[in-house]
C-alpha positions as CSV (number, residue, x, y, z in Angstrom):
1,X,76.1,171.3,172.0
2,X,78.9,168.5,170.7
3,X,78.7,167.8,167.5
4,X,78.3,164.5,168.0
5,X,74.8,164.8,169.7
6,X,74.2,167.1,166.8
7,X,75.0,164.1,164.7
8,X,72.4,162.5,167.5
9,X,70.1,164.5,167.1
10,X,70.0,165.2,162.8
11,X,69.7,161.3,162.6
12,X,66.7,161.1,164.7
13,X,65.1,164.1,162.7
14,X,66.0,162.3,159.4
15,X,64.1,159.0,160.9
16,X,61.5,161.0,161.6
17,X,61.4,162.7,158.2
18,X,61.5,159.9,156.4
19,X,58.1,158.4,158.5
20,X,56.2,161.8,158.0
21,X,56.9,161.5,154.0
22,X,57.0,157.8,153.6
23,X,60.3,156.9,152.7
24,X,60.6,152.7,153.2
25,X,64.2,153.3,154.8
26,X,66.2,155.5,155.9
27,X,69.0,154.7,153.3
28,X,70.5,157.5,151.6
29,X,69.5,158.2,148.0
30,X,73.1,159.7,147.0
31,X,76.1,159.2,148.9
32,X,79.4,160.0,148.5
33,X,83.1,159.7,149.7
34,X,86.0,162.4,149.2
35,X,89.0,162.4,150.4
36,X,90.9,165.9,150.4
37,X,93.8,165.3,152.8
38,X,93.7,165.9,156.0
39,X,89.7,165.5,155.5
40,X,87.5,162.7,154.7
41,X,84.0,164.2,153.2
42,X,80.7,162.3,153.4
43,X,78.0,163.7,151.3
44,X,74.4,161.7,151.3
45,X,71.3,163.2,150.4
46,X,67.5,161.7,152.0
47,X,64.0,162.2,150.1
48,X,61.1,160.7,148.3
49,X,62.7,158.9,145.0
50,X,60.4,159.3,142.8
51,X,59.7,163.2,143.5
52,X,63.2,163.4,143.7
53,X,62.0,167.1,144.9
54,X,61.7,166.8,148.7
55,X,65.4,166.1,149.4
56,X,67.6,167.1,152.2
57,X,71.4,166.7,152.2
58,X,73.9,166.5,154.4
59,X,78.1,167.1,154.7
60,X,80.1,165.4,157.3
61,X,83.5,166.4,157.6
62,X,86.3,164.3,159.3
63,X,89.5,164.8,160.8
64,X,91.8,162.1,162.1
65,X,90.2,163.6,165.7
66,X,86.5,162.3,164.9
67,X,83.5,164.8,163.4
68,X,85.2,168.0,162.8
69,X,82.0,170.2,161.2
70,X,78.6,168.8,159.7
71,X,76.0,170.5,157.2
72,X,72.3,170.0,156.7
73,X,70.3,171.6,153.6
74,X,67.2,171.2,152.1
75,X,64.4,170.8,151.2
76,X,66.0,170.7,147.6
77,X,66.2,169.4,144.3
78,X,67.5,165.8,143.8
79,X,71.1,165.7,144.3
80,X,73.1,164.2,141.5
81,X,76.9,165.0,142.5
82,X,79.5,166.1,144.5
83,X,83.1,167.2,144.5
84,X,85.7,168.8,146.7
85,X,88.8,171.1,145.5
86,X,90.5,174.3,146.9
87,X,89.3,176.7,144.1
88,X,90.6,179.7,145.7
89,X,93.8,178.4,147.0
90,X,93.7,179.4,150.8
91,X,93.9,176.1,151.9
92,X,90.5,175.7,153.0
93,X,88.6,172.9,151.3
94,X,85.2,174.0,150.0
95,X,82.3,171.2,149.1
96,X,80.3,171.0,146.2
97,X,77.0,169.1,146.0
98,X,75.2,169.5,142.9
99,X,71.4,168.9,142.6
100,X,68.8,169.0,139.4
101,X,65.2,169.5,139.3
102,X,63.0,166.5,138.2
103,X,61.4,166.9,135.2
104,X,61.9,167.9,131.6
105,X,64.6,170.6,131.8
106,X,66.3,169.2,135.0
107,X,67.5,172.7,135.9
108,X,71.0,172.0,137.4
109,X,72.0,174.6,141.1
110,X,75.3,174.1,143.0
111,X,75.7,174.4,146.7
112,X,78.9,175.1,148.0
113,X,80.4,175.1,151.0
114,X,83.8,175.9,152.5
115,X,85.9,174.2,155.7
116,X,86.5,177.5,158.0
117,X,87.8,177.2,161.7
118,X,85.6,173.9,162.1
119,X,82.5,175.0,160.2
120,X,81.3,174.7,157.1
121,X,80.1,178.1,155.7
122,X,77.8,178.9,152.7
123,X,79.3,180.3,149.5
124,X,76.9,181.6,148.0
125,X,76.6,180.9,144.2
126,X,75.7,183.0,141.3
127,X,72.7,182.8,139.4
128,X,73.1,182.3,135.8
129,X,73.7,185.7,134.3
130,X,71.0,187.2,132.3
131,X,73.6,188.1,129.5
132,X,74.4,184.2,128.8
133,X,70.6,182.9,129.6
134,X,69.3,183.2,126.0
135,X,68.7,179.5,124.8
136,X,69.1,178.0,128.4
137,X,66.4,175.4,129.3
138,X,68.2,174.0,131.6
139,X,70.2,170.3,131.4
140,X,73.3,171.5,133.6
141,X,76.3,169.8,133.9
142,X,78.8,171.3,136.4
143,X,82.7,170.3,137.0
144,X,86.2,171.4,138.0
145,X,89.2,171.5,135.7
146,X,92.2,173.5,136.5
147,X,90.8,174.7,139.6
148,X,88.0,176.9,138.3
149,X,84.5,175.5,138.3
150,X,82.7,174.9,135.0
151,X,78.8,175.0,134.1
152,X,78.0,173.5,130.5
153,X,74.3,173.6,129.1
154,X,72.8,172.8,125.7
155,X,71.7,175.8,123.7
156,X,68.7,175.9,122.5
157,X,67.5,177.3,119.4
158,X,63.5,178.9,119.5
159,X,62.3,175.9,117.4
160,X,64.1,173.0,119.3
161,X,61.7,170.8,121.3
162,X,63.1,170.4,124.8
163,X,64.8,166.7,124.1
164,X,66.9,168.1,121.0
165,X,69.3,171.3,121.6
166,X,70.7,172.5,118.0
167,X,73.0,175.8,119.1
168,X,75.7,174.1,120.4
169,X,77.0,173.6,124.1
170,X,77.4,176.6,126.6
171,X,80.6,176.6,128.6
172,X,80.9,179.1,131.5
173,X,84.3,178.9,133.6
174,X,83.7,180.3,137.3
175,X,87.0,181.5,139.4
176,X,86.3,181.8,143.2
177,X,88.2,185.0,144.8
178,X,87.2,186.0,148.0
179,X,84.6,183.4,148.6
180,X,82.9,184.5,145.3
181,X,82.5,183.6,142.6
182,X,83.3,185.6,139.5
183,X,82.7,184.5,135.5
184,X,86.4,184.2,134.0
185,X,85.4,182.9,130.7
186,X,82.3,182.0,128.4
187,X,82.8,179.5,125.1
188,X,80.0,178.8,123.0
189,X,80.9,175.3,121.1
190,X,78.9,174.3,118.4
C-alpha cells in the first residue's frame, strides 16, 4: 500500500470519526510544525473538545521526496505539545507528542516515536517510578534541555487541596540509550 493512499485512506477514517462522535469539522484540535533538517514534522491531534478524552493523533513526516512515514494513535488523552530532538544521538529523529488527561490532576503521558528506515517506531516510555511517586497528583510538564528529556510535577504535601502544591517542584531528567529511556537525575526544588 503507498503511503499516500494510506494518507487516503486515514483521512477518510478521520471524517468518518469525527461524524460517529459529533465533531462540527474535521479541523484539528492541536497542530504542529517541526522542522529537524532534512524532515518537516506535522503533528495534529482530532477529538471531542470538550471531553478532550477521545482524541486521536497523528505524525506526518516529510522529506524533500514527499510523505516519507506517517503515525496514527489514539484513542488518548488531549494532546497539549509536541517536540522533536535526537536524544540519543544516532541521527534518527524521534517525535514527542505530549498529551494530559482532563480534569483536576491533568495527568501528563509522553508518546515518542523515532524516524527508522522510513517508519516511525514506538519508544516506549517509562512509567513514573514508584520511588519518586510520593506527592505526585499529577500537573506534568515535560521538555528537552541539553538533549535529555525532562518531566517536572508539583509535590504535594498530604494536606494540600489539589489546586495548591506546597513541597516544592519535582524535576526528573530522562537520557535515551538504546531506544530507552533511563532516569539520569532527580531534583526536588522547593
Amino acid at each position: 500500500m503507498t503511503t499516500n493512499f494510506r494518507y487516503l485512506i486515514l483521512s477518510l477514517w478521520l471524517a468518518s470519526f469525527s461524524t460517529v462522535f459529533g465533531i462540527e469539522s474535521p479541523e484539528p484540535n492541536y497542530r504542529k510544525k517541526h522542522i529537524e533538517k532534512p524532515f518537516i514534522v506535522h503533528v495534529q491531534s482530532w477529538g471531542v473538545e470538550k471531553a478532550m478524552s477521545v482524541v486521536y493523533f497523528q505524525i506526518m513526516i516529510y522529506s524533500d521526496k514527499g510523505l516519507l512515514a506517517m503515525k496514527s494513535e489514539g484513542p488518548v488523552d488531549g494532546v497539549i505539545n509536541s517536540f522533536t530532538g535526537d536524544l540519543d544521538d544516532d541521527g534518527n529523529i524521534e517525535t514527542y507528542v505530549i498529551t494530559q488527561s482532563a480534569g483536576s490532576g491533568g495527568y501528563g503521558r509522553i508518546y515518542a516515536f523515532e524516524i527508522n528506515k522510513n517508519q516511525l517506531e514506538r519508544i516506549d516510555f517509562v512509567e513514573l517510578p514508584s520511588e519518586y511517586r510520593s506527592g505526585y497528583l499529577g500537573h506534568d510538564y515535560f521538555n528537552i534541555e541539553n538533549n535529555r528529556l525532562i518531566r517536572e510535577f508539583p509535590i504535594y504535601k498530604e494536606s494540600d487541596p489539589n489546586a495548591l502544591p506546597s513541597g516544592g517542584t519535582r524535576r526528573i531528567i530522562y537520557k535515551l540509550i538504546d531506544d530507552s529511556f533511563v532516569v539520569e537525575e532527580v531534583e526536588n526544588v522547593l
